[in-house]
C-alpha positions as CSV (number, residue, x, y, z in Angstrom):
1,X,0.0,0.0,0.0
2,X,1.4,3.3,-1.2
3,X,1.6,6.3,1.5
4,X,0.3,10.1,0.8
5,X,1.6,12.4,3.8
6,X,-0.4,15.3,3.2
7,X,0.6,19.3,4.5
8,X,-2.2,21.4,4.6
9,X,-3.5,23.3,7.7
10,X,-6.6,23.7,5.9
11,X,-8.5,20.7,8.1
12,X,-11.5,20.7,6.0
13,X,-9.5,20.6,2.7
14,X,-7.0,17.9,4.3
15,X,-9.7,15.8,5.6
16,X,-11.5,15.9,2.3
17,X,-8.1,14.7,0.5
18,X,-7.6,12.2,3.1
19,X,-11.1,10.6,3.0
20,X,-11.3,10.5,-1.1
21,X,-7.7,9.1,-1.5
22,X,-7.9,6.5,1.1
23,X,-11.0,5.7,-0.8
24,X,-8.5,4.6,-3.6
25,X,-6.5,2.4,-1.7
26,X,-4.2,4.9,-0.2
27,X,-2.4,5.1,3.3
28,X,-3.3,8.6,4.9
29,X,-1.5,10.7,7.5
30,X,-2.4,14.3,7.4
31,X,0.5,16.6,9.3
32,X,-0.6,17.3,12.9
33,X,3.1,19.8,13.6
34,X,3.5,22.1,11.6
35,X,7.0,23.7,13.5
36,X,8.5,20.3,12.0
37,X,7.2,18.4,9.3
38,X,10.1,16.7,8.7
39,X,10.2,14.8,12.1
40,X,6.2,13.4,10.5
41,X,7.8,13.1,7.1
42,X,10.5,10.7,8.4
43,X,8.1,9.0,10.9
44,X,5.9,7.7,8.1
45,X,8.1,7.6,5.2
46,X,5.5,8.4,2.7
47,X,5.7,7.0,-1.2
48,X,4.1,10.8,-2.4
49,X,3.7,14.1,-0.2
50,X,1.0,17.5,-0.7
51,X,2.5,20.3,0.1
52,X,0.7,23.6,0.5
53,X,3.0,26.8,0.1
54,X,1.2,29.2,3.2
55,X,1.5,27.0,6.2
56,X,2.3,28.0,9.5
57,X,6.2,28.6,11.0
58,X,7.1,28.2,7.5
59,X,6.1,27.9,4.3
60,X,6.2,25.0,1.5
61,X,8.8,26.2,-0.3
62,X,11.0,25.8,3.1
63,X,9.7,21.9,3.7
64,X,10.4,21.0,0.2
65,X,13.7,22.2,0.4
66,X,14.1,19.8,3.6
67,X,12.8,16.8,2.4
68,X,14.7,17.1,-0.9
69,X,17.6,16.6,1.3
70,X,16.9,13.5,2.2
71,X,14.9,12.3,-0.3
72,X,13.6,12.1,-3.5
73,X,9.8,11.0,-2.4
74,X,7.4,13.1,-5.4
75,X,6.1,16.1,-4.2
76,X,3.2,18.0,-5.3
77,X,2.0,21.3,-5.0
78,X,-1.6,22.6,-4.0
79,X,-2.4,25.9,-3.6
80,X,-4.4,28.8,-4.3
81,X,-1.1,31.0,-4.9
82,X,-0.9,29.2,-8.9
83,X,0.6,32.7,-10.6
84,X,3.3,31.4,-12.9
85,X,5.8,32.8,-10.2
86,X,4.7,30.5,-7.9
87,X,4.6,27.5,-10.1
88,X,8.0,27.9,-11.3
89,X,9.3,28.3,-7.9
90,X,7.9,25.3,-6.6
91,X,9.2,23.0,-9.7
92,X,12.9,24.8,-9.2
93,X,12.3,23.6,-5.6
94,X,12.0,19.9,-6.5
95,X,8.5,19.5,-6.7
96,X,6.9,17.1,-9.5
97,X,3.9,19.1,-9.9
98,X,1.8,22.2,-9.1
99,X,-1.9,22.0,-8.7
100,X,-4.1,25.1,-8.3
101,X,-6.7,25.3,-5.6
102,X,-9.4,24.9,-5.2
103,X,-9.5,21.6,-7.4
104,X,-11.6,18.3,-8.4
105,X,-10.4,15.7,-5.9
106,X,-10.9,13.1,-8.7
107,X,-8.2,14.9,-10.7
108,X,-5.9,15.0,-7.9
109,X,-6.7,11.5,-7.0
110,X,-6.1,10.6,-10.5
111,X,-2.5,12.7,-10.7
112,X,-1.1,11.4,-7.6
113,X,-1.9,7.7,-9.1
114,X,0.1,8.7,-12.2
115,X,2.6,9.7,-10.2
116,X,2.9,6.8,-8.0
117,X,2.9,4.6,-11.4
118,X,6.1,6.5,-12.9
119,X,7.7,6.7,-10.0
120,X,7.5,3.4,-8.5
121,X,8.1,0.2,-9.7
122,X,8.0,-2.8,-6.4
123,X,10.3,-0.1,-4.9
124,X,9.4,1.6,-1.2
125,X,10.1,5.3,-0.2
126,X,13.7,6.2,0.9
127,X,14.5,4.8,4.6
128,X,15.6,7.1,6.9
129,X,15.7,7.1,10.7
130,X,15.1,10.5,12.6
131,X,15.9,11.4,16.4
132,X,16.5,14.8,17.4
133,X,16.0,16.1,13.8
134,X,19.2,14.1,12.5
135,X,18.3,12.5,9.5
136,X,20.1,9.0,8.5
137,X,19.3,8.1,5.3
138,X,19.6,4.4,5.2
139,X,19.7,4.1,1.6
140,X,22.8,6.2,0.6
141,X,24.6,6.2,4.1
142,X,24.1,9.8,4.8
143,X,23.2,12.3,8.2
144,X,21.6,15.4,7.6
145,X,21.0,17.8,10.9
146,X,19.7,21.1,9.8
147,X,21.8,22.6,7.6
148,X,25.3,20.2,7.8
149,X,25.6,17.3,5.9
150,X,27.8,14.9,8.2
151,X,29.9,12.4,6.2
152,X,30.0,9.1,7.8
153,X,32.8,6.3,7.5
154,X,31.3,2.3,6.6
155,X,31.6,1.8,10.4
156,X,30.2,4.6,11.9
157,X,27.4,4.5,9.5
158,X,26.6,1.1,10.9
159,X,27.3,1.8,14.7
160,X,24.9,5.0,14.0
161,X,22.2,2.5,12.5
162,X,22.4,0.6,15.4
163,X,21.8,2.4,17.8
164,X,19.0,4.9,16.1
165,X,17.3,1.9,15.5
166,X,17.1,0.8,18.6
167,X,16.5,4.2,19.8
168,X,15.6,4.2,23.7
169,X,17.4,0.7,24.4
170,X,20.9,-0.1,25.2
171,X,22.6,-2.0,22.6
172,X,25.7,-4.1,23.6
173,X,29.2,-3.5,22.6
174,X,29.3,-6.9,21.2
175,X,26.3,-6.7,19.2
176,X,28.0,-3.6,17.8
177,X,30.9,-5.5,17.3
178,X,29.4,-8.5,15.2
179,X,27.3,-5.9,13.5
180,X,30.7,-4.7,12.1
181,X,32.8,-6.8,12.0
182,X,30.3,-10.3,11.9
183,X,32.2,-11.4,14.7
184,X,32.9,-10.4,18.7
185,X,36.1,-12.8,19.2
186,X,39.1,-11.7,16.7
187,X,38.6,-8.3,17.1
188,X,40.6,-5.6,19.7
189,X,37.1,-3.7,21.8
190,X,39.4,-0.6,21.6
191,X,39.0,-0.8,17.8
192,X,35.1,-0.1,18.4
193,X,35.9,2.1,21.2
194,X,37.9,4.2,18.5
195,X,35.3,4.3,15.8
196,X,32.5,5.7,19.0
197,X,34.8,8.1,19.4
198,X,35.6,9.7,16.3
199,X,31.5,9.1,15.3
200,X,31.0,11.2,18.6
201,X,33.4,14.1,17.6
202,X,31.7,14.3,14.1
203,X,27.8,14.4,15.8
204,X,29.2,17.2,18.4
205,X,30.7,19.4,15.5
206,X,27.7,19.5,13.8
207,X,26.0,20.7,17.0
208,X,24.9,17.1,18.2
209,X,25.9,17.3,22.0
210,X,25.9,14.1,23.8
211,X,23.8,12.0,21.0
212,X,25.6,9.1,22.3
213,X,25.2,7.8,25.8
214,X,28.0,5.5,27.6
215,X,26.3,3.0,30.1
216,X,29.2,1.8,31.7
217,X,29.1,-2.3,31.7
218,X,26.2,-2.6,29.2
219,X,26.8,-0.4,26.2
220,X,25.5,2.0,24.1
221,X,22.3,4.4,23.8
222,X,20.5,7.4,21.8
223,X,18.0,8.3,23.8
């Protein structure tokens, strides 16, 4: 089942959206926080996003941007601001298409299934894990926090995985260890020990301050 995340602070216009495309088949989740759509956005991992331009905090234009960081999900415009301006602005944005409010929800139903059909094909939207507003983007290896793009080594990508994945829980240094090396015997601990560390100095010069927790005797945390 294909996913529509759908921004629009317009209830009644969201709801209506939400009610017709889930009519077709479609897995709905309308944005409930709008000071960060892109904690919802990488929550759900949506196959298709709508996008209005006047939202509140900030505008479209500023939440494309974002998720076009991370990912190459299609995008579509709706909203009533369709001068040519506008239009061309969204598509140099990253968006796949612009569609002027108010509209015929049949014709929007019928241009996001378009969509979906060129896009996809037995793929799934991009995988990314969020907490704290860092981004990892399983797919290419990559950690967005606001504005910096941190690049990750193989094994710090990995130890990162880890533990965002199992966000909240302690994971063991040697379950890190046979996640990276596929074993916990041949290998020196202060090998993993060095590879925490130099992941930690990378997440605190990007302005993430104690991402990583040390719980002495057990392991490893985000939390």
């Amino acid at each position: 089942m294909y996913k529509l995340l759908i921004v629009e602070d317009d209830q009644g216009i969201a709801n209506g959206i939400k009610k017709q495309t889930e009519a077709w088949g479609l897995e709905v989740r309308t944005v409930d926080n709008f000071r960060n759509v892109l904690s919802e956005f990488s929550d759900f991992q949506p196959h298709i996003v709508l996008l209005d331009i006047m939202l509140p905090f900030f505008n479209g234009y500023h939440w494309c941007s974002e998720i076009r960081k991370i990912s190459k999900v299609p995008i579509i415009f709706i909203s009533s601001a369709s001068d040519n301006m506008n239009i061309v602005m969204a598509m140099n944005m990253g968006a796949d298409d612009f569609i002027a409010k108010p509209f015929d929800e049949n014709v929007l139903t019928a241009k996001i299934q378009a969509l979906l059909r060129r896009t996809y094909d037995f793929s799934s939207s991009v995988a990314v894990i969020e907490h704290r507003n860092a981004i990892l983007n399983t797919d290419d290896g990559t950690l967005t926090y606001g504005s910096n793009n941190i690049s990750l080594s193989k094994n710090e990508f990995k130890i990162l995985q880890c533990l965002m994945q199992n966000k909240g829980k302690i994971v063991s240094r040697e379950k890190l260890m046979e996640k990276l090396w596929k074993t916990d015997v041949f290998v020196d601990e202060n090998t993993l020990t060095v590879n925490i560390n130099r992941l930690r100095k990378k997440l605190e010069s990007a302005g993430l301050e104690d991402f990583i927790t040390t719980k002495f005797g057990m392991g490893y945390i985000v939390e």
